[in-house]
N, C-alpha and C positions, 0 to 999 in steps of 0.2 A: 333770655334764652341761654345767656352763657351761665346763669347760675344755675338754671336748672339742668345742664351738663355736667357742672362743678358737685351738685348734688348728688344726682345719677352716678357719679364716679365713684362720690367719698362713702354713699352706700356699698357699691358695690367690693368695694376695698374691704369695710368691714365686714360684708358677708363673706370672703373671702380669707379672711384670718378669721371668724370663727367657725370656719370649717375646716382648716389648719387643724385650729384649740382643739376641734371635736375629733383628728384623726389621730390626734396622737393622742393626747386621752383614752381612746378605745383602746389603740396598740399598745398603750402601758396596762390597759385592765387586762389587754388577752396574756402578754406576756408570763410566759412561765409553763410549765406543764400541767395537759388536760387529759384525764382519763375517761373514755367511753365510759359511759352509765348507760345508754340503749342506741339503738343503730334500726333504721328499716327502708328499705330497699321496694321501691313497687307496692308499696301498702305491704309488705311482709317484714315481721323481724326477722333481724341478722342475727346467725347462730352467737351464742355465748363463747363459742371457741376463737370466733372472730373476735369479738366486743370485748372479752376479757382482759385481751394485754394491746389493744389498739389506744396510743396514746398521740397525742401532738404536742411538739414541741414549739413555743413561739416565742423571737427572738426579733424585736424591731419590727419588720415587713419579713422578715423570712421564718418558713412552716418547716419542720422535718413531721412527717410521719411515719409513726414506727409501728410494728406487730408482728405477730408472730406468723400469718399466713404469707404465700406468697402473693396474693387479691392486691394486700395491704403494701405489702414492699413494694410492690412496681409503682408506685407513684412516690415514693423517697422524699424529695425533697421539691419544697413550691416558696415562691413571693407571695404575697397575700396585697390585694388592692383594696381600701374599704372605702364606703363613704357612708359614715354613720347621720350625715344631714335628711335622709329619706325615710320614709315609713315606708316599708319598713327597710332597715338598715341596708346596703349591698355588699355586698364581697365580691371578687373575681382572687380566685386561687389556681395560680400558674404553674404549674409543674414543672421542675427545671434540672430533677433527677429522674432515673428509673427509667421500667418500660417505657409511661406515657410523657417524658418529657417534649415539650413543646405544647400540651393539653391546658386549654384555660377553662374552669370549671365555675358557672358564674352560679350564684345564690343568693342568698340573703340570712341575717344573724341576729342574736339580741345574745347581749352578755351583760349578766348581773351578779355582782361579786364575785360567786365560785361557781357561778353555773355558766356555761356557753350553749345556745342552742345554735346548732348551723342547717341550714338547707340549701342543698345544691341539686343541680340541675347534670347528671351522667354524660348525656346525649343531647344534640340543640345548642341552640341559642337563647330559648326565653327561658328568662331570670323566674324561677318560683313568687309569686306573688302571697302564699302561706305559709303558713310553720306544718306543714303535712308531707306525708308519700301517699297518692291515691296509689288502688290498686293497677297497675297497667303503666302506670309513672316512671318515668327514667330519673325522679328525684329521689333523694337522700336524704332521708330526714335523723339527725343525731344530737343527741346532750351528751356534753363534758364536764367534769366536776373537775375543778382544779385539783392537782395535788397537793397537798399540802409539804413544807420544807422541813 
């Protein structure tokens, strides 16, 4: 009985540093800046005026986003939570500037070299379970294409 407690533990240890390995991994892949390539809102695209100069900035766990509307300003600056061990990925993005600071916005991501796909959730509490915005959705569905330096 007592080694199978001993086991039990020294599993759980390891699942637990490699999902450490796997969060900072992802946060060194997001790191850096990410330019809108498309934006939709409720099953509708988000105008071009918005999308055009909407970029995010990612620094460790912490998000600035920046643009040119004021939509985009009022949410300034956020912490980023992820846990890339779940299919699919999670994120909770915490606001922590701007109009909606104290706003946690939970969703879900996949980031592959220079591309970031994000979806997040407006309004609620349930986390998007797709990479979609239905029509009538208070979800977000957006790609990012790294900048390049």
């Amino acid at each position: 009985m007592k080694m199978r407690c001993l086991a039990v533990l020294a599993v759980g240890l390891l699942l637990a540093a490699d999902a450490k390995d796997a969060k900072k991994k992802d946060l060194d892949l997001l790191k850096g800046t990410w330019a809108a390539s498309s934006v939709e809102y409720g099953g509708e695209k988000v105008g071009a005026d918005i999308v055009k100069n909407l970029t995010l900035v990612v620094e460790g766990d912490k998000l600035t986003i920046k643009g040119d509307s004021a939509e985009v300003e009022k949410y300034g600056k956020a912490t980023l939570k992820i846990d890339p061990t779940t299919p699919p990925k999670i994120i909770d993005i915490s606001i922590t500037g701007g109009d909606e600071k104290g706003t946690t916005f939970e969703g879900i991501y996949e980031v592959d070299k220079d591309q970031w796909k994000l979806c997040v959730k407006l309004a609620g509490k349930e986390r998007p379970a797709k990479f979609e915005s239905a029509a009538g959705s208070q979800d977000v569905l957006a790609v990012f294409k790294r900048e390049k330096k």
